[in-house]
matplotlib code that plots the C-alpha trace (Angstrom):
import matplotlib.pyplot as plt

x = [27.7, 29.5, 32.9, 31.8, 29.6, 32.2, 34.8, 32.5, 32.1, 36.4, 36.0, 33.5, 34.8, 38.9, 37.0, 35.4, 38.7, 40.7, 37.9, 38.5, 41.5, 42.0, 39.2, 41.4, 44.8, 42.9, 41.9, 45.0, 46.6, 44.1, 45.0, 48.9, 49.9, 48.6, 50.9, 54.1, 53.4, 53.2, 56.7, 58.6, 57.6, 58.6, 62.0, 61.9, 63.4, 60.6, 58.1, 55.2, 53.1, 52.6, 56.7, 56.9, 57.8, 57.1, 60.7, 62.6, 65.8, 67.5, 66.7, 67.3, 65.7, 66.2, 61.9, 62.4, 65.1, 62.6, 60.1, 61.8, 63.4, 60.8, 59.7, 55.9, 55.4, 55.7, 55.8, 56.9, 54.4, 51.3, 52.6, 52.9, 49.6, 48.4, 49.9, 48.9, 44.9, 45.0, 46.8, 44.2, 40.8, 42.1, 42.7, 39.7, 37.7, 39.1, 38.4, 34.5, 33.8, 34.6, 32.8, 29.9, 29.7, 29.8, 27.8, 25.1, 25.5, 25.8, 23.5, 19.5, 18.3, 16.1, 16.0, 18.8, 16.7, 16.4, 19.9, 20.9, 18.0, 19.8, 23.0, 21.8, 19.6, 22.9, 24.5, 22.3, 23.3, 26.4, 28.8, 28.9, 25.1, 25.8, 28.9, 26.9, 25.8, 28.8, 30.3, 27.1, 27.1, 31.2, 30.4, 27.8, 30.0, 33.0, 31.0, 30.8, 34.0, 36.2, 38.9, 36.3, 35.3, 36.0, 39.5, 40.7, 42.5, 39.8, 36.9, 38.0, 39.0, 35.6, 33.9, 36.1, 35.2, 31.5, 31.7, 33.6, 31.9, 28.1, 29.1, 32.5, 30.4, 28.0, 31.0, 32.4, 29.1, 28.1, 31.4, 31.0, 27.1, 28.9, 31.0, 29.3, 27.7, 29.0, 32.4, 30.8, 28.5, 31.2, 33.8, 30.4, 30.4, 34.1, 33.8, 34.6, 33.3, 32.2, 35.2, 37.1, 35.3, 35.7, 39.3, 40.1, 37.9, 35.9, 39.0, 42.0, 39.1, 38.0, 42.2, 42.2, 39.4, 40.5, 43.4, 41.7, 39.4, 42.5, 44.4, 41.4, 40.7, 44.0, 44.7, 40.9, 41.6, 45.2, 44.2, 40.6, 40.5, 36.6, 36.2, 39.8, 39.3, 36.0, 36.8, 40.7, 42.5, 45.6, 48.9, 49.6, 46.9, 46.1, 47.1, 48.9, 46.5, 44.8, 48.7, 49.3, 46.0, 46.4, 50.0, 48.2, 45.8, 48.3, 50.4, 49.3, 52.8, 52.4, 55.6, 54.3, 57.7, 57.4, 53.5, 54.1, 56.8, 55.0, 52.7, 54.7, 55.7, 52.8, 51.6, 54.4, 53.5, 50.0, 51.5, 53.7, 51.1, 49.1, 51.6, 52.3, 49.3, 47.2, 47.2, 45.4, 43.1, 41.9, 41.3, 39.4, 37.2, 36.5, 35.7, 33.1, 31.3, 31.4, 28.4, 28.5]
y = [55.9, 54.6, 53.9, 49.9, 50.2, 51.7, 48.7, 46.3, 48.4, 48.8, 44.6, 43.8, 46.0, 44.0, 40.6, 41.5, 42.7, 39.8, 37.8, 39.4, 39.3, 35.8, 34.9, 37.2, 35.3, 31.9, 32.8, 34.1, 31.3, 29.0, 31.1, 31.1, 27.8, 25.7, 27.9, 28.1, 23.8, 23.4, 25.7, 23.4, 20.8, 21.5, 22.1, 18.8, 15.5, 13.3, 12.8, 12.5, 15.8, 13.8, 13.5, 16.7, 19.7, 23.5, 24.2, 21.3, 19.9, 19.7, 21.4, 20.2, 21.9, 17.9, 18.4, 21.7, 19.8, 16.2, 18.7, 20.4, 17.7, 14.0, 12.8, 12.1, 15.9, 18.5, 21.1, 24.0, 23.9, 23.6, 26.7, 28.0, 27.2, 28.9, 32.4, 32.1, 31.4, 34.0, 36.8, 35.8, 35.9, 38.9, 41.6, 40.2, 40.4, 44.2, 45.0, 44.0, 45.1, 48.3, 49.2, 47.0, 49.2, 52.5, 51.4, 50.7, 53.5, 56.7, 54.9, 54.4, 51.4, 49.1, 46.3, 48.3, 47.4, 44.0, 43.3, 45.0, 42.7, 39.8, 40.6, 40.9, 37.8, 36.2, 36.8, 35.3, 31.8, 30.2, 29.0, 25.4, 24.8, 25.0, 22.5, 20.0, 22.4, 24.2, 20.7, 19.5, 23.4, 23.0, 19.4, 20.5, 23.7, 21.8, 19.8, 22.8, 25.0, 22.6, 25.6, 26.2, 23.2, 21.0, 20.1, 23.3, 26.4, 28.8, 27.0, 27.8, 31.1, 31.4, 30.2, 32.1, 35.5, 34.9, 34.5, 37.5, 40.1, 40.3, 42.0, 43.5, 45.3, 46.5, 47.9, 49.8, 51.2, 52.4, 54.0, 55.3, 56.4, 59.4, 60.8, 63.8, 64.0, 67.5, 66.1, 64.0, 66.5, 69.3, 66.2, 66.0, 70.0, 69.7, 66.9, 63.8, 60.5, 58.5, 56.0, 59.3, 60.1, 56.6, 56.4, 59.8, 60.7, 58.0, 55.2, 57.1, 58.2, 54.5, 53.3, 52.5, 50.1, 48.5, 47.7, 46.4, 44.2, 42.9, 41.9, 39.9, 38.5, 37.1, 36.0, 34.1, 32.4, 31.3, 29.8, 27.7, 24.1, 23.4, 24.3, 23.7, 19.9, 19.4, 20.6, 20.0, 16.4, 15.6, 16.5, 19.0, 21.0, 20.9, 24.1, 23.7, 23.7, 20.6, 19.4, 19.1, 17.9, 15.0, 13.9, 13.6, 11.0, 9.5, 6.7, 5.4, 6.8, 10.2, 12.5, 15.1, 16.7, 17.2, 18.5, 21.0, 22.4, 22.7, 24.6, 26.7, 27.8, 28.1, 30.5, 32.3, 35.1, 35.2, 36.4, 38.3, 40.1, 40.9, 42.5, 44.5, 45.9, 45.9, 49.7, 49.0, 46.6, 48.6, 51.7, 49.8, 48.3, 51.5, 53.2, 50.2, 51.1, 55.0, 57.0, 60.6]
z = [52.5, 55.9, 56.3, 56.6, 53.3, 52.0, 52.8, 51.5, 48.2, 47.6, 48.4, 46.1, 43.6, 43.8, 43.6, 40.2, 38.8, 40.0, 38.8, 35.4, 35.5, 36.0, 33.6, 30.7, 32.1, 31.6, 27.8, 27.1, 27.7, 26.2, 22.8, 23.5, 24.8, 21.7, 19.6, 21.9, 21.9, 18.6, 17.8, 20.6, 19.4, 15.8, 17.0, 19.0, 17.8, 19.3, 16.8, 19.2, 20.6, 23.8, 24.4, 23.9, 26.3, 26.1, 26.1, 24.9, 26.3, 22.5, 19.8, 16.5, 12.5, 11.6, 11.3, 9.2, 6.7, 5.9, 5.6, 2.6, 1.2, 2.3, -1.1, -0.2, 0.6, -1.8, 0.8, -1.9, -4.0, -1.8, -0.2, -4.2, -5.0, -1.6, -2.6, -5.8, -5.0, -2.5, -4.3, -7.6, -5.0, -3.2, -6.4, -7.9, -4.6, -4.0, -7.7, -7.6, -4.4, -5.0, -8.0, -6.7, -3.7, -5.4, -8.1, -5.3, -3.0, -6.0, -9.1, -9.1, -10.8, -10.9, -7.8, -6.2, -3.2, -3.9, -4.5, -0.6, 1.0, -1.1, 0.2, 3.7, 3.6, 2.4, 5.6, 7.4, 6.7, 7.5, 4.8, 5.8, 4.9, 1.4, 1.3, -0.8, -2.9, -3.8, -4.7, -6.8, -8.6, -9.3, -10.8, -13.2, -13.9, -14.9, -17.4, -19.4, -18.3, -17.2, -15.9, -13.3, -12.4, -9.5, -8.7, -10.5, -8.6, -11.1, -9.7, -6.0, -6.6, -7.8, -4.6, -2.3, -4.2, -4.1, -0.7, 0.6, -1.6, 0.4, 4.1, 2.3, 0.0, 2.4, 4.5, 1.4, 0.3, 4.1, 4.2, 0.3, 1.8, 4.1, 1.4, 0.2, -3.5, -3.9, -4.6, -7.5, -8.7, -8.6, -10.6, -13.4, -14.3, -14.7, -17.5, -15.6, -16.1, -13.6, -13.6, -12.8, -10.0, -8.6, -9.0, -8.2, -5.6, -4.1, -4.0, -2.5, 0.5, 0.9, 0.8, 4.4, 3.9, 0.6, 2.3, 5.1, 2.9, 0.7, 4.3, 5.4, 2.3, 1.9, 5.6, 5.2, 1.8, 2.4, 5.9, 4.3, 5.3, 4.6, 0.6, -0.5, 0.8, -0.4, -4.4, -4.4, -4.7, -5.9, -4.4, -7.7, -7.0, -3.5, -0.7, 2.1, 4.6, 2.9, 2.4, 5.9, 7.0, 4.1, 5.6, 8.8, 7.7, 5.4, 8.0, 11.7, 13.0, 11.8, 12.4, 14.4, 13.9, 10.2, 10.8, 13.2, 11.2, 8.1, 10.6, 11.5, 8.2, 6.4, 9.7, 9.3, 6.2, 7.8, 11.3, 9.9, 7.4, 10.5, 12.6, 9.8, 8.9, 12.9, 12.2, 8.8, 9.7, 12.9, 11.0, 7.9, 10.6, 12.6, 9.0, 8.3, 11.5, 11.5, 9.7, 9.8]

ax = plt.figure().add_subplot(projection="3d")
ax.plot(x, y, z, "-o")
ax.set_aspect("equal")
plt.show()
């Protein structure tokens, strides 16, 4: 190679980068600025998004206070019934994927294979195509079992855990899939039963994922717009997500001030739960995607 190929080479080679570089700058920013504008302007007395500024001249937690205390929100308990959905979908999500995941990747049975090209067929489809059936299916449901029906936290809870448990399952069990079956077979002659293998041998290797599973879980239920609007009304049993949105559509002068507050703090646990667990949710992913 010559010195003047060379030269072109080192030049070609710095426009790329900059070229990335400015393309990961411009993304970044795309992501950040939203957020940083919505937090200014929670803190900001105007009650516009358009008067507002990234970094306002006066502050003021006037928004924070009339979102606590204004009498045609009911700020508190949305966020209430928010924990409470996700915390019920997330130990009954972790709880049947597991033992659904080992029950398919150690047992034999009949339509085992069936089942797994269900599950990945599943997949396949995006959630939003069965909206008007998932409302038409909750009706008819709540004719019968009216806890489980539409407008009811049980009948939400319902949907959210049949629709996490396909691709987490098929996580688990590929990860399940590399353990060996010498530790299960060695955990037989000794006596055990096959719930002690599971708990005793099989969960505390699959932990990091469980956890993993539980964080996503949570962080996807507590932030759902889409199904909590379409099978929830009322302000008693509605989340906040749906809260927010509702106070939005509610008056033609709609205090921005008040709504990007109660964004803020119904982010908060969920940024906050993801900082806390990166390490967590890193590992449970690279498990999912490692076979020995």
């Amino acid at each position: 190679m010559t010195q003047g190929q060379l030269n072109i080479y080192v030049v070609n080679k710095t426009i790329v980068t900059a070229v990335k570089y400015l393309i990961a700058l411009a993304l970044i920013m795309f992501a950040v600025v939203p957020f940083f504008w919505i937090v200014a302007t929670s803190f900001n007395p105007a009650r516009s998004l358009l008067g507002a500024r990234l970094i306002p001249s006066t502050l003021t937690i006037n928004n924070y206070k009339d979102l606590l205390t204004n009498t045609n929100l009911d700020f508190s308990k949305w966020l209430i019934n928010s924990f409470k959905i996700s915390a019920i979908s997330v130990m009954i999500i972790v709880l049947l994927t597991c033992t659904s995941a080992y029950a398919l990747s150690r047992f034999r049975f009949k339509g085992k294979r069936g089942v797994l090209m269900g599950i990945m067929i599943l997949n396949i489809f995006p959630g939003i195509l069965a909206m008007i059936a998932i409302f038409i299916m909750m009706q008819q449901i709540g004719n019968y079992f009216p806890f489980i029906g539409l407008n009811t936290h049980g009948g939400l809870i319902c949907i959210y855990v049949a629709g996490s448990m396909s691709i987490n399952v098929l996580m688990v069990k590929s990860y399940i899939d590399t353990i060996s079956k010498e530790l299960d077979e060695s955990a037989i002659i000794e006596g055990a039963n096959y719930w002690q293998i599971f708990w005793k041998i099989i969960f505390p290797v699959i932990k990091p994922m469980v956890i993993t599973i539980a964080i996503l879980a949570f962080m996807s239920t507590y932030g759902d717009f889409v199904i909590a609007n379409l099978l929830l009304k009322g302000n008693e049993k509605i989340t906040v997500m749906v809260g927010i949105f509702q106070f939005t559509q509610q008056r033609f002068d709609t205090n921005w001030g008040i709504v990007t507050a109660g964004t803020v703090l119904a982010a908060l646990p969920v940024v906050a739960l993801f900082f806390s667990s990166q390490k967590y949710i890193i590992g449970g992913v690279m498990l999912g995607a490692i076979k020995e």
